[in-house]
C-alpha positions, 0 to 999 in steps of 0.5 A: 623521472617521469611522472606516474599518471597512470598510477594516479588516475586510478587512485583518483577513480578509485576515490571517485568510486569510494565517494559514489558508494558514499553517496549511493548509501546516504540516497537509500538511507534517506528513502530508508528514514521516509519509509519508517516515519511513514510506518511508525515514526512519531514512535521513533528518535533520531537516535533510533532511526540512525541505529535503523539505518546504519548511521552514526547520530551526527549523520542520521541528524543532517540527513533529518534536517535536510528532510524536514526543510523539503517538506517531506517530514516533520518534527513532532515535539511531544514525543520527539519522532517524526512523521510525514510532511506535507510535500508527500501529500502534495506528491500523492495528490498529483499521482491519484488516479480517478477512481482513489479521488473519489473514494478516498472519503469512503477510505477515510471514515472507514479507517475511522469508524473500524479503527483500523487500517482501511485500504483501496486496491486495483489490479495492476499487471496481474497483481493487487496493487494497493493505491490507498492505506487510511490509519485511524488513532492509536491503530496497531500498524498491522498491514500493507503498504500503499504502492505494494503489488503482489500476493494477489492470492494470498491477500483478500483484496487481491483475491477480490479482483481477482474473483472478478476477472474470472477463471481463464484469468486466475489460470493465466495468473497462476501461470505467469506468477505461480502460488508462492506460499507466503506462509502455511495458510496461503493458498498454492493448490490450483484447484483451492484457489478457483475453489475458493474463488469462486465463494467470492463471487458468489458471496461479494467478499473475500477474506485472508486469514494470515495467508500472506504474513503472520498476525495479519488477516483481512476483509475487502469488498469490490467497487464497481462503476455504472453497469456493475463493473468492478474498478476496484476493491476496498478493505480492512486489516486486523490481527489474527486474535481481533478477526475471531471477536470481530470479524463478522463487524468487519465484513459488514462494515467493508461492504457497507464501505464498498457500496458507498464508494460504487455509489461515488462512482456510479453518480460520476459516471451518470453526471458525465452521460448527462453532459455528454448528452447534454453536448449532442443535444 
């Protein structure tokens, strides 16, 4: 009788696909555990993260170690969770461009001396891009992400950067990426956004009060290099009943910030012209 070759390959490839699957499912449940350590992970445990990430304990356990051993996060004793390692900080480093090199200090003591979430944005394709996010102790995690992009009218930092680009830009950013209403206070009239806009420039700040998710609201400032141009934004975060007591604290705390970080820049800029003519002379 002859054998059934056919019949057996396509157990075999089935299987292989199976074990893909499988494969697929742990690489998305390893990115799926760095990304909630990195929001709240020294609150989380290993049996909480495996009930997060759709794992039995054993599994979510294996998967932990091999990430603890890489460098990617660690173990905390006291509490029993877990919380970014030093290889992401290695990562994040090679990837800083100029500008966050130079005002992550100015990030940092902001973070501090609000106690709250302090963040630095450029714009990328259009949209806010957030390159930097500082969290002091004990801070409630209200925010964004670093390395979100998006919502550039519905975020104070987006709507910084975009005040700066002026109002044939702002139409061209409706255009290409539309007024989404993220929640019933974001902005998705045309004529509001450039209104609204145009207040920012004047006043050099932007503020949102829960136009892009609920309980989030936010304060951002622009940095600019020599010659008052604007490179970026820096800002803050708070929930929607600590901006009405603090708002005003916050505002004056982002442009103080935001100075600070355009005084970085600026003193760059003027130590590379002076070796520059330095070289010609």
């Amino acid at each position: 009788m002859k054998p059934n070759y056919e019949g057996r390959g396509s157990s075999n490839s089935l299987m292989g696909e199976k074990q893909g699957d499988l494969k697929f499912k742990s690489v998305r449940r390893v990115f799926r555990i760095m990304d909630l350590v990195s929001q709240r992970g020294e609150r989380l445990t290993a049996k909480e993260l495996a009930c997060e990430v759709g794992t039995n304990l054993s599994s979510c356990y294996y998967l932990l170690n091999i990430l603890v051993e890489e460098g990617y996060i660690e173990k905390v004793p006291r509490c029993g969770g877990y919380r970014i390692g030093p290889a992401i900080s290695r990562l994040s480093e090679s990837s800083k461009s100029d500008f966050d090199l130079r005002i992550e200090p100015v990030v940092e003591e902001l973070a501090w001396r609000a106690q709250r979430y302090a963040y630095a944005a450029v714009l990328s394709g259009g949209e806010v891009e957030v390159t930097q996010v500082k969290s002091p102790p004990r801070s409630p995690p209200v925010g964004v992400a670093k390395g979100f992009h998006g919502a550039s009218h519905a975020l104070a930092l987006g709507k910084v950067l975009l005040a700066d680009m002026g109002s044939e830009y702002v139409e061209d950013y409706i255009a290409d990426h539309g007024l989404e209403a993220f929640t019933p206070r974001t902005i998705v009239r045309p004529a509001q956004l450039h209104a609204h806009l145009n207040k920012v420039r004047m006043v050099g700040v932007a503020t949102d009060f829960e136009e892009f998710t609920q309980n989030l609201c936010g304060v951002a400032a622009p940095v600019k290099s020599q010659g008052g141009k604007v490179e970026g934004a820096i800002g803050l975060s708070t929930t929607a009943r600590r901006i009405r007591s603090e708002g005003s604290q916050l505002i004056e705390m982002v442009q103080r910030a935001a100075g600070a970080a355009s005084a970085r820049l600026e003193d760059v800029a003027f130590q590379r012209n002076e070796r520059r003519d330095g070289c010609q002379s």
